[in-house]
GUBAGU-286900 format. One line per 5 residues: number of its first residue (from 1); their letters; for each residue x, y, z of N, C-alpha, C. Coordinates in steps of 0.2 Angstrom, whole numbers, plus 2048, in hexadecimal, padded with zeros to 3 digits. Atoms other than C-alpha are relative to their C-alpha. Layout:
BEGIN
NUM) a) X:Y:Z:X:Y:Z:X:Y:Z ~ ...
END
This chain:
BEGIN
1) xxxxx) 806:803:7FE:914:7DC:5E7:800:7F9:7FC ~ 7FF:804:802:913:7CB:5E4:7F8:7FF:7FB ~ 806:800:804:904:7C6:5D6:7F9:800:804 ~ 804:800:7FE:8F3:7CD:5DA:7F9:7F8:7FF ~ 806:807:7FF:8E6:7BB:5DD:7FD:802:7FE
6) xxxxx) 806:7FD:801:8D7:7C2:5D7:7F9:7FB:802 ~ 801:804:800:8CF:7B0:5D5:800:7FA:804 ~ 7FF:806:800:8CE:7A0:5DC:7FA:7FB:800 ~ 806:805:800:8C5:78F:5DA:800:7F7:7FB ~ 801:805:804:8C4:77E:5D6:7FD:7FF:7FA
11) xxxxx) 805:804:807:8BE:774:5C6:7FE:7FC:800 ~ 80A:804:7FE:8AD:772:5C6:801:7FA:7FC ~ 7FD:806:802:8AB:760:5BF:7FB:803:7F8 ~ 803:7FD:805:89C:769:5B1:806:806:7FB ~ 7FC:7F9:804:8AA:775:5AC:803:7FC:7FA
16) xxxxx) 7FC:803:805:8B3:767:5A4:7FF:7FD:7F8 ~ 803:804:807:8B1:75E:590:802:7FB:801 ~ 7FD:808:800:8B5:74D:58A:804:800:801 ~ 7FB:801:800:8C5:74E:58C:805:801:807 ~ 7FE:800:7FC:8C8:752:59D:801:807:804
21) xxxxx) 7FC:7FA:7FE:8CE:763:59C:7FA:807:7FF ~ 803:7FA:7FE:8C6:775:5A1:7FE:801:7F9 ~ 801:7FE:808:8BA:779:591:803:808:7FF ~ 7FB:7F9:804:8C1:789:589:7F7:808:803 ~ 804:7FA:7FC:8B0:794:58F:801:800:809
26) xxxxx) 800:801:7F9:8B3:790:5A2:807:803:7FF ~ 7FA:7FC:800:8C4:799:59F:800:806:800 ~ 804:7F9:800:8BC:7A9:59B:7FB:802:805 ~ 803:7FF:7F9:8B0:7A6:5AB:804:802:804 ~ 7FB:7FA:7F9:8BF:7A8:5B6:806:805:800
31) xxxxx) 7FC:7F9:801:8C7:7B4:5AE:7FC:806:802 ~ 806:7FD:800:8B5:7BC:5AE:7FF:803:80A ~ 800:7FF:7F9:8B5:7B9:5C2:805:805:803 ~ 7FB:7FC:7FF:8C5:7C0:5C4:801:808:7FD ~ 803:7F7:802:8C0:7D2:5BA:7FC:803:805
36) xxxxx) 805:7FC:7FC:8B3:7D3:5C8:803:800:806 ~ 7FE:7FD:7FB:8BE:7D1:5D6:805:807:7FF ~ 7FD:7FA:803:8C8:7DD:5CD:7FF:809:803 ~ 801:7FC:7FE:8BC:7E8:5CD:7FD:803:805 ~ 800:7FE:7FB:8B8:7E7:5DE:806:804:803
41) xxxxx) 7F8:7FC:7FD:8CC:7EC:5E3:800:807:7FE ~ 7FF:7FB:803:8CA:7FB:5D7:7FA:805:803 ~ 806:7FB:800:8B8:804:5DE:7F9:7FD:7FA ~ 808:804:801:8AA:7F9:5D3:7FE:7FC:802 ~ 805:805:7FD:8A3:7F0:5DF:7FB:7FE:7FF
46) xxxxx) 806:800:801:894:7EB:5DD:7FB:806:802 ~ 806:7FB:7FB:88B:7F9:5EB:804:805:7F9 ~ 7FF:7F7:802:897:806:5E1:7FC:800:7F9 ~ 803:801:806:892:800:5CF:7F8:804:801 ~ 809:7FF:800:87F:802:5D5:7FF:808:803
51) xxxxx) 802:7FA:7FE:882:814:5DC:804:806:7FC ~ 7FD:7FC:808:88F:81B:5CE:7FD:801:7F8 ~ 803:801:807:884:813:5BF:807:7FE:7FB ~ 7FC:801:804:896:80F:5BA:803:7F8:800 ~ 7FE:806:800:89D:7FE:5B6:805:801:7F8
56) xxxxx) 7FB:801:805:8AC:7F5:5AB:7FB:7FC:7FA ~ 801:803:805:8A7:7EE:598:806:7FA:7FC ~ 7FB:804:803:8B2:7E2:58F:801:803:7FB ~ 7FF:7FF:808:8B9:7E9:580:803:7FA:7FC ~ 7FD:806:803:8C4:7DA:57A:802:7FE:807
61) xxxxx) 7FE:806:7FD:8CB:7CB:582:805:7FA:7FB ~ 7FD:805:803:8D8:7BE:57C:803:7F9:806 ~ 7FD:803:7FB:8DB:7AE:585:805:7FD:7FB ~ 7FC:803:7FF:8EA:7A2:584:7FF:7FA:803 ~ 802:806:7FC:8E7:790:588:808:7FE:7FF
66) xxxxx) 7FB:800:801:8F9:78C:58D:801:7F9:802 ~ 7FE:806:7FF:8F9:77C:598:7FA:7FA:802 ~ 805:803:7FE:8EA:76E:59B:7FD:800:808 ~ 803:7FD:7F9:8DE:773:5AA:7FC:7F9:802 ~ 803:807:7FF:8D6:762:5B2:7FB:802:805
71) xxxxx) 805:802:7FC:8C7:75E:5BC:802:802:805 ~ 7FE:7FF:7F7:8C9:763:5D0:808:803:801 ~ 7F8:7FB:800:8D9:76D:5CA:7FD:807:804 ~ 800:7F9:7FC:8D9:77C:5D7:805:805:7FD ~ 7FE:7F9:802:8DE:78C:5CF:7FE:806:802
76) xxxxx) 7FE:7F8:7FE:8DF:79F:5D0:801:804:7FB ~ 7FC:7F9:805:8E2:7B0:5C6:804:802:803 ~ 7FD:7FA:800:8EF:7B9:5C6:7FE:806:7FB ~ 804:7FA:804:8E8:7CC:5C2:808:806:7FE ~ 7FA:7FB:800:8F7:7D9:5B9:7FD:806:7FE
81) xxxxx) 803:7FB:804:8F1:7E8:5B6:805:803:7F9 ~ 7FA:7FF:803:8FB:7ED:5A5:800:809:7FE ~ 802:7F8:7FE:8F4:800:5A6:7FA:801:7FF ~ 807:7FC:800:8E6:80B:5A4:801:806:7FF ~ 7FE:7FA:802:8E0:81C:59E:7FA:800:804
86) xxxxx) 804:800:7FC:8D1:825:5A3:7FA:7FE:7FF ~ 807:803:801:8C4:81B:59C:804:7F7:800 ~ 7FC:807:801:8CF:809:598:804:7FE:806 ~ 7FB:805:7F8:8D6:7FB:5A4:803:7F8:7FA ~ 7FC:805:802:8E3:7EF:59B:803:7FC:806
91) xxxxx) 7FF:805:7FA:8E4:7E0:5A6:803:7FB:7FC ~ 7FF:808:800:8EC:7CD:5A6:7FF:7FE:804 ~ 803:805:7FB:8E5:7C0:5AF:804:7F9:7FD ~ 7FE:806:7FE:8F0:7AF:5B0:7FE:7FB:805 ~ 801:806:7FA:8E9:79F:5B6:806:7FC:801
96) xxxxx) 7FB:802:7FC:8F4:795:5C3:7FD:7FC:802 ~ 7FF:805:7FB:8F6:785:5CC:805:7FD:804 ~ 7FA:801:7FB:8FF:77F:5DA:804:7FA:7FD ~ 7FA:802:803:90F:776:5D5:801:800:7F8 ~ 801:7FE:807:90F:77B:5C5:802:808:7FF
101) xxxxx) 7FF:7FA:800:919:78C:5C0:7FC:802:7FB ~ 804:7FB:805:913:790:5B0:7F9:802:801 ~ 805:7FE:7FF:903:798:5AD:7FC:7FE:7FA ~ 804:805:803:8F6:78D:5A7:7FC:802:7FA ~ 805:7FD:805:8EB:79A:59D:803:807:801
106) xxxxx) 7FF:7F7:804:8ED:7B0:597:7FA:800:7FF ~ 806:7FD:801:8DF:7BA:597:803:809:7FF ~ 7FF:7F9:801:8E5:7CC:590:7FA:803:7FE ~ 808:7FB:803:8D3:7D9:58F:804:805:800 ~ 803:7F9:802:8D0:7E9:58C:7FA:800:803
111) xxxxx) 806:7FD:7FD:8C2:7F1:596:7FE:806:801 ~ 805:7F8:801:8B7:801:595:7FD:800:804 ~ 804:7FD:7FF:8B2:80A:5A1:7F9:803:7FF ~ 803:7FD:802:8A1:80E:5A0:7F9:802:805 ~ 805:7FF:7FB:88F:816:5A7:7FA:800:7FA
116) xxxxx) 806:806:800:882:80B:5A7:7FB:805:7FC ~ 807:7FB:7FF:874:81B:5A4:802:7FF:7F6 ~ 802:7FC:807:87B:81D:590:7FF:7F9:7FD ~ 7F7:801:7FB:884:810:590:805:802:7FB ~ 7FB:7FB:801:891:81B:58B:809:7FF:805
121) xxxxx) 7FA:800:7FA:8A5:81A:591:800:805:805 ~ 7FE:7FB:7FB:8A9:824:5A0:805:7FF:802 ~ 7FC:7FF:7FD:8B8:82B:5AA:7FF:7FB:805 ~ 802:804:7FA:8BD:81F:5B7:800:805:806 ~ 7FD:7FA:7FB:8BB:82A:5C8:806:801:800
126) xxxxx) 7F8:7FD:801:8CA:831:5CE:803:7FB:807 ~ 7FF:805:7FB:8C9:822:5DF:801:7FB:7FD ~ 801:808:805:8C6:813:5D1:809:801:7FD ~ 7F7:7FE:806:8D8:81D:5C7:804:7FE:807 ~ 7FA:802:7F9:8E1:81D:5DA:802:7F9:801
131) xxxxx) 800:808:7FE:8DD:80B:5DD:806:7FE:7FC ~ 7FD:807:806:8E4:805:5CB:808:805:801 ~ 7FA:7FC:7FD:8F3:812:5CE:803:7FB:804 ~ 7FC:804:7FA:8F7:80A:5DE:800:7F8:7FE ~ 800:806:800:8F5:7F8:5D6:806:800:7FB
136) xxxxx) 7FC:800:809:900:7FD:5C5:809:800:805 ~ 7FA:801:7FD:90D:802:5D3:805:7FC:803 ~ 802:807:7FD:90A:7F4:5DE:805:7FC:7FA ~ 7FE:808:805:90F:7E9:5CF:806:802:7FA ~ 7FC:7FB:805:91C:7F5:5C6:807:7FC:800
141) xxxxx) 7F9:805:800:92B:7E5:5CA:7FF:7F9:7FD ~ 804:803:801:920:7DB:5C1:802:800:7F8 ~ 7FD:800:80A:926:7D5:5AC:7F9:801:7FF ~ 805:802:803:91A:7D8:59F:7FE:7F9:7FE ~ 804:807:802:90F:7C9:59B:802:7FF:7FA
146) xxxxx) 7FE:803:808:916:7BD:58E:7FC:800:7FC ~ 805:800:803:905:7BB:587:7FC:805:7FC ~ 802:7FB:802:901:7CD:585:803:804:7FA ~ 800:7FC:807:8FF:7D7:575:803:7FA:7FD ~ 801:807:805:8FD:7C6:56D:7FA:801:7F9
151) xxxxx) 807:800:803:8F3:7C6:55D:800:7F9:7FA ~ 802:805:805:8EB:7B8:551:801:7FF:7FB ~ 7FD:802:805:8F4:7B1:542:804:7FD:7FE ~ 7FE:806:800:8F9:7A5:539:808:803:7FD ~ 7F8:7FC:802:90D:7A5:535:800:800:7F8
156) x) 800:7FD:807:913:7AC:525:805:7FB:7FB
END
């Protein structure tokens, strides 16, 4: 399976700082955006959300600013799923543009499962688990992300 798109969309001309380039919170919108198509692909749409009382939380997040994103640059996510259990979804989200291979930014979360009513984690159904199943396989010829299981420190 070639990379799942979850995203796409111009830069906005307010996204940007002085310097030209995509501020560092507008990176985490479209990472943000592309979690939600996500979790439409998986069973939280929005109608199912509002009839399970179930929806995903953020537990952590790390981005990676890897190459400068400019004004009316047209981009995209790519979404990986890296696994899940029955409450957690380990995803990577890579931002792209055209003619350009590398991938401009990394976004590796952690996300919980949870229902709305405690809010408390919960199981994912067992249609939400098939989905991300059939996506984990989907993308089983797929390298781990350079990005991921990165953590913050300065060298020794």
């Amino acid at each position: 399976m070639p990379a799942l798109v979850t995203y796409r969309t111009p830069v906005q001309k307010d996204w940007v700082d002085y310097n030209g380039h995509l501020r560092d919170a507008y990176y985490l919108l479209i990472f943000s955006y592309a979690t939600d198509a996500l979790m439409e692909r998986i069973g939280l749409d929005a109608d199912s959300r509002g009839q399970s009382g179930n929806s995903l939380f953020t537990l952590e997040a790390h981005i990676n600013y890897l190459h400068e994103v400019k004004l009316g640059s047209e981009v995209w996510v790519h979404t990986q799923i890296i696994g899940f259990d029955r409450k957690r979804l380990h995803l990577y989200h890579s931002l792209h543009r055209a003619s350009f291979d590398e991938s401009l930014a990394a976004s590796e979360q952690m996300l919980l499962h949870v229902d709305l009513k405690g809010p408390k984690s919960a199981p994912f159904s067992e249609a939400s688990r098939e989905l991300l199943r059939g996506l984990m396989e989907a993308q089983s010829d797929m390298t781990y992300p350079e990005c991921a299981g990165r953590r913050i420190q300065l060298p020794a």
